[in-house]
N, C-alpha and C positions, 0 to 999 in steps of 0.2 A: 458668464455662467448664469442660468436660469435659472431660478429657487422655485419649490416645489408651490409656495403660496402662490406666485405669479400663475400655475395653470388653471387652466377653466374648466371644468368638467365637459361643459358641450364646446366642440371648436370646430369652426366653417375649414373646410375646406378650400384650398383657392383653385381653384381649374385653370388648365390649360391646355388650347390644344395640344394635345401632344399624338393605344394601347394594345399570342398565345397557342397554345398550343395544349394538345391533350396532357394531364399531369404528369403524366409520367417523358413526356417529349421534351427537347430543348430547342429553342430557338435557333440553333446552327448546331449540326451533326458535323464534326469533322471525321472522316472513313481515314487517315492514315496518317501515320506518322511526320511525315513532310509539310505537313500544309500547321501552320502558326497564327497565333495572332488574329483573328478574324474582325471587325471590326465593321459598322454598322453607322453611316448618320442620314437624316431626312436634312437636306439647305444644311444651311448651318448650323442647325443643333447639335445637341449634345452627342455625341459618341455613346453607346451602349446603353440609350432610349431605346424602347420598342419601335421597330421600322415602319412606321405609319406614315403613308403619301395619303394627300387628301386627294380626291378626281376632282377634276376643274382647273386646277392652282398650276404653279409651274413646279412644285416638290416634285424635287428626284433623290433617289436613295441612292448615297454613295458605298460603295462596297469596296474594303481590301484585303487580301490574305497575303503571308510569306511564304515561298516556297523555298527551305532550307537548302538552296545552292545555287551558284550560278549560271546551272544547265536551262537550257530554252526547254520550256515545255508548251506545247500546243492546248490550252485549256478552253472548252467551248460552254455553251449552258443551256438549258431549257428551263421552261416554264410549267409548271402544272397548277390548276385551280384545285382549293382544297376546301371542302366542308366546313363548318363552327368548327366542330372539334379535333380542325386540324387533320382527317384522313382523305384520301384522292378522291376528289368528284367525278364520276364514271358516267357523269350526265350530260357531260358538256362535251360539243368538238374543241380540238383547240382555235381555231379560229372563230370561234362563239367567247374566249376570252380574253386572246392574245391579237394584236395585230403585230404581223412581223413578216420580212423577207423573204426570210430562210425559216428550217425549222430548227433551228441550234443557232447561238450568237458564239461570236468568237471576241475573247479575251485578252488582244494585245496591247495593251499598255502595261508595259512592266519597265522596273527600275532597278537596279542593283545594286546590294550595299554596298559601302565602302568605309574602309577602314575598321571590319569588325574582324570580332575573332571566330563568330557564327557566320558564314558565309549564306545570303540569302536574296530574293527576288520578290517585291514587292509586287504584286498586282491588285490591277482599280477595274472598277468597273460602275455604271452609270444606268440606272435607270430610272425612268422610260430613256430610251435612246431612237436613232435611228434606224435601227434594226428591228427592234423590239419594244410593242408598247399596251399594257397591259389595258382593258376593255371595261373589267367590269369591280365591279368592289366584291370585297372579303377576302379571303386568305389564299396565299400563294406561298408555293415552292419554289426557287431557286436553285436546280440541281445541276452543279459543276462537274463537270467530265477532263478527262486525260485520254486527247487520243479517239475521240468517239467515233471518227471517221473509221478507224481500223478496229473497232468493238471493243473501245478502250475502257475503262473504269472510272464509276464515279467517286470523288476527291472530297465531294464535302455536299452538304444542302442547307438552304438557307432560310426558312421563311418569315415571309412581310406580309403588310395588310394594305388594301384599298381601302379609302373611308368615304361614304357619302356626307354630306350635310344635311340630312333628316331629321333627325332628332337632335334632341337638345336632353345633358345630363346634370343633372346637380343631386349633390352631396354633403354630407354632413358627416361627424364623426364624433362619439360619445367616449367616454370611457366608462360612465356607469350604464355598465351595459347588460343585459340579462343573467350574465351568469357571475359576475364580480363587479363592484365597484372602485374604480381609483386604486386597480390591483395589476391582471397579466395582462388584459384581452382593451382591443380597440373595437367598437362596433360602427356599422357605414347604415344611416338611411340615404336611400335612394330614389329623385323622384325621374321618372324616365317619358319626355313629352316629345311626342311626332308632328311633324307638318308635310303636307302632300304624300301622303302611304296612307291607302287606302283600305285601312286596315278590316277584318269579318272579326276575329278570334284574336285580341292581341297577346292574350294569355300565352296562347297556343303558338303564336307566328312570331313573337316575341323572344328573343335570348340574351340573356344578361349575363357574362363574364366580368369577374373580377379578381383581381392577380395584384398583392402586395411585393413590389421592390421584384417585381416582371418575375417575380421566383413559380415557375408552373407548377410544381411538386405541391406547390399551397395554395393554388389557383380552385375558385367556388365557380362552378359550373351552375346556370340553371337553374338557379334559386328561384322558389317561386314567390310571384308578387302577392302580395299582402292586402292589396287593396288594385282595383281594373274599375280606373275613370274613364268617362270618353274620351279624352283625349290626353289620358296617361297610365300608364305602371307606374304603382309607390310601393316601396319594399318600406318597411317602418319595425321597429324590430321583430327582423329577421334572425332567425338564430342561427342562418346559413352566414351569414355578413357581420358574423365575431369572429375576430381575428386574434393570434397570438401575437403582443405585440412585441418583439424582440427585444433587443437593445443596439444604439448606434453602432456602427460597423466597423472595425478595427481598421487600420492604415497602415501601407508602407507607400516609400517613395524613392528611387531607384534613379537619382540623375544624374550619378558618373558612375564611373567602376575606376575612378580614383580613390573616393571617400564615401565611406557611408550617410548614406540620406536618413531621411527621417525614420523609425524605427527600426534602422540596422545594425548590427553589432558592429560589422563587420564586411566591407569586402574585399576580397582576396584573387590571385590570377595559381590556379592550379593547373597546368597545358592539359587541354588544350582550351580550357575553359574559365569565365570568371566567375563566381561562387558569391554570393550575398546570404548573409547570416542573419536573419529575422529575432529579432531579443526575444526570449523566452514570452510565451505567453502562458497565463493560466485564465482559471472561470473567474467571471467574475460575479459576485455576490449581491452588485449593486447596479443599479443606472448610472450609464457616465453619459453628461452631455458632451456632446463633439457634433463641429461640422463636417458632418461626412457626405456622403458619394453613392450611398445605400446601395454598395455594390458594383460600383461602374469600375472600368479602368482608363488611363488616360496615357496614350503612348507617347513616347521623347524624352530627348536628351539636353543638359544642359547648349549642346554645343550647335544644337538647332537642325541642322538638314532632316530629312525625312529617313536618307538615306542611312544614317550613319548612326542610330538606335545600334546597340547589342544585345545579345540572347545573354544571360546571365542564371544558371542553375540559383533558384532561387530557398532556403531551407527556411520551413517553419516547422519550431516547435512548439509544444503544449504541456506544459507540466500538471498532469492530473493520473489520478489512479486509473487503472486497466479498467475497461467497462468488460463485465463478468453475462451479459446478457443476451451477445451472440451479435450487436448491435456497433457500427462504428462511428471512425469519426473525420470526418470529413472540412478538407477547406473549400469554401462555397464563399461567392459571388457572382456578381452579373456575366463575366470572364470566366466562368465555370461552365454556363449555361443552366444555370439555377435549381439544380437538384444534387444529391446526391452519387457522382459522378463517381466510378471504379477509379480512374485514374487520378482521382485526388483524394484518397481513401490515405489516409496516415497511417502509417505501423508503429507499433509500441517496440520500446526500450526499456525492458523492464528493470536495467542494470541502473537506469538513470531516471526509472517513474515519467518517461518522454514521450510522447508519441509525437514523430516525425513524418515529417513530405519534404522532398525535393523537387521541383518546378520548374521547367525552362519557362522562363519570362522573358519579354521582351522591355527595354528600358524603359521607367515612366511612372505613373501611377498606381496605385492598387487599392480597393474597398475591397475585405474581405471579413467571412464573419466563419465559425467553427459550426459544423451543425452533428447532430447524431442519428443515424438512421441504417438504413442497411443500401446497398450500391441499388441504384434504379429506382428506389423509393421516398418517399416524402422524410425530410428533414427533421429535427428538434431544433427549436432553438435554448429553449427551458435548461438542458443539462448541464451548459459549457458557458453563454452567453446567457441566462435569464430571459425574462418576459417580463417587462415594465412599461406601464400605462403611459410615460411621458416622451417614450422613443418616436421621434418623429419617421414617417414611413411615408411612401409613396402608393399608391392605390389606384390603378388602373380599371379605367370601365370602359364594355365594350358591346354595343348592343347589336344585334345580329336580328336581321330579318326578313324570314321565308314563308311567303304566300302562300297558299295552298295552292298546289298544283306547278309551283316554280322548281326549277332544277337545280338553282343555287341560293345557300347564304349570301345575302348581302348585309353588309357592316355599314348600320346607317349613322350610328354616332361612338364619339371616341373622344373620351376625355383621361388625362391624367391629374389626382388629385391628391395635392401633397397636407399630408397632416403636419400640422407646426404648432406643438405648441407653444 
């Protein structure tokens, strides 16, 4: 445990390579019911990182989803190049982005569970691959189909990023920050320096995203720089780059459906299904330090195969009073797709002061935190979870840069920077 004496006011950031989408957008859209689990690494990193390949390197992004049975289904995919802010670029051919084959890849490697009580179909997928290999840097979609040969339906979309080696980012992180001191809010200076871009207007050709714990709903677009050297952007307080800064992210842990894991009351087999009881949670009033996961999730079972994970209706509740404001409340993490999502929107229990969700999950890990907001819109963290200066947080920065006269963003530097204090 870390005593409040031991923080610093100013604290470095550590970077590493590791960084969106329009705010209101999620990182992976799943279109139907069927498709589970989605899941995201660049090599061997971490699972539920933001899907950055550097060009040059041999990074390839792994991809997997469930398809809840063990019916063969034919799933193929295309590529689309996308804008900064994440909408379709209508400037490019696709062979100005993509090298590839065919014009759709096809999806066969799949696996089948066994031994569960959710019957379901793992599928992977690899890129850059043989088939398909992406050209240029900045943002891309990933959109899965069912059937597209016979004008079949898209199943899900996915988007990643290219990143060149251009720039270089460093960062810093205050807590006395323009609008409170040593209170809610984290603030980020930013210094942002080029090599070989041959920049006219960096102002102008220059774009800086930055996304706290990859949650887009609270992603700062745009912000303008503070200070244009010749051979850098420095944002130096920016009032666009104060942040709310939460509190560490609540945990479950899910490794048999024999005995309850770590925060579970309970798990139980109801046919056709097994049922995990999440202990009561309520607000909390304070900063708790924990080593958490700032929202990731982490799939598997004690008993190890890939295959052999089960789905488990997952219940959390919340013991706090009805919010009277029109405004709800929601379970959000990185496995949410980081906004304020309809289908993980809690209902209240007024008989029991509860507000409840039920969640089919798949076995393994969970960072999950409450937020309050309304479905499609930016989060709170303040009402349920608090905002405390000493919450360690993740910070994602992402510089994007389009010439005058060019048809595409390009995403020349990418750094993720974890606050610790």
């Amino acid at each position: 445990m870390k005593t409040l004496f031991a923080l610093l006011t100013v604290l470095v950031l550590t970077l590493t390579a590791g960084g969106l989408g329009e705010v209101k957008a999620q990182h992976t859209r799943v279109l139907t019911d069927r498709i589970k689990t989605v899941t995201t690494a660049v090599g061997e990193g971490r699972s539920g990182s933001l899907p950055v390949l550097r060009m040059g390197t041999d990074d390839r992004l792994h991809i997997t989803f469930d398809e809840l049975s063990h019916d063969y289904h034919r799933y193929t995919y295309r590529l689309q190049h996308l804008n900064a802010d994440f909408t379709p670029n209508d400037r490019l051919l696709q062979t100005d982005f993509v090298a590839m084959t065919d014009d759709e890849g096809l999806i066969d490697e799949g696996e089948q569970s066994m031994n569960t009580t959710v019957a379901y179909t793992t599928y992977r997928l690899t890129l850059p691959n043989d088939y398909m290999r992406p050209l240029l840097s900045g943002n891309y979609r990933l959109t899965v189909y069912e059937d597209a040969d016979d004008g079949g339906e898209a199943v899900m979309t996915l988007d990643f990023m290219m990143a060149e080696d251009k720039a270089s980012l460093l960062a810093t992180a205050t807590t006395n920050t323009d609008i409170d001191t040593r209170d809610a809010h984290q603030q980020l200076d930013v210094n942002a320096s080029w090599h070989d871009l041959n920049l006219r207007d960096p102002a102008e050709e220059m774009k800086l995203v930055v996304l706290k714990n990859d949650r887009l709903d609270a992603a700062v677009r745009y912000p303008q720089p503070t200070a244009v050297r010749p051979d850098a952007l420095v944002w130096e307080h920016c009032r666009d780059l104060i942040f709310k800064a939460g509190n560490e992210y609540r945990k479950i842990e899910i490794p048999s459906t024999r005995y309850p894991g770590m925060h579970l009351e309970s798990v139980k087999f109801f046919a056709p299904y097994y049922h995990a009881e999440v202990r009561l949670d309520e607000p909390r009033k304070n900063y708790l330090y924990d080593e958490d996961q700032n929202g990731r999730m982490v799939v598997g079972c004690e008993s190890g195969p890939a295959s052999e994970p089960d789905y488990l209706w997952v219940h959390f509740s919340l013991a706090m009073d009805r919010l009277d404001d029109g405004r709800g409340v929601f379970v959000n993490g990185r496995w949410t797709d980081g906004d304020c999502r309809e289908d993980f929107e809690m209902d209240y229990d007024p008989s029991e002061g509860v507000y409840r969700k039920a969640v089919l999950l798949k076995q393994g890990y969970y960072s999950y935190q409450y937020l309050v907001g309304r479905a499609g819109g930016a989060g709170q963290t303040a009402p349920i979870e608090g905002d405390f200066y000493q919450t360690e947080n993740e910070y994602t920065l992402l510089l994007y840069y389009c010439a005058k006269g060019s048809r595409y963003d390009r995403l020349v530097g990418y750094r993720t920077a974890s606050f610790r204090p």
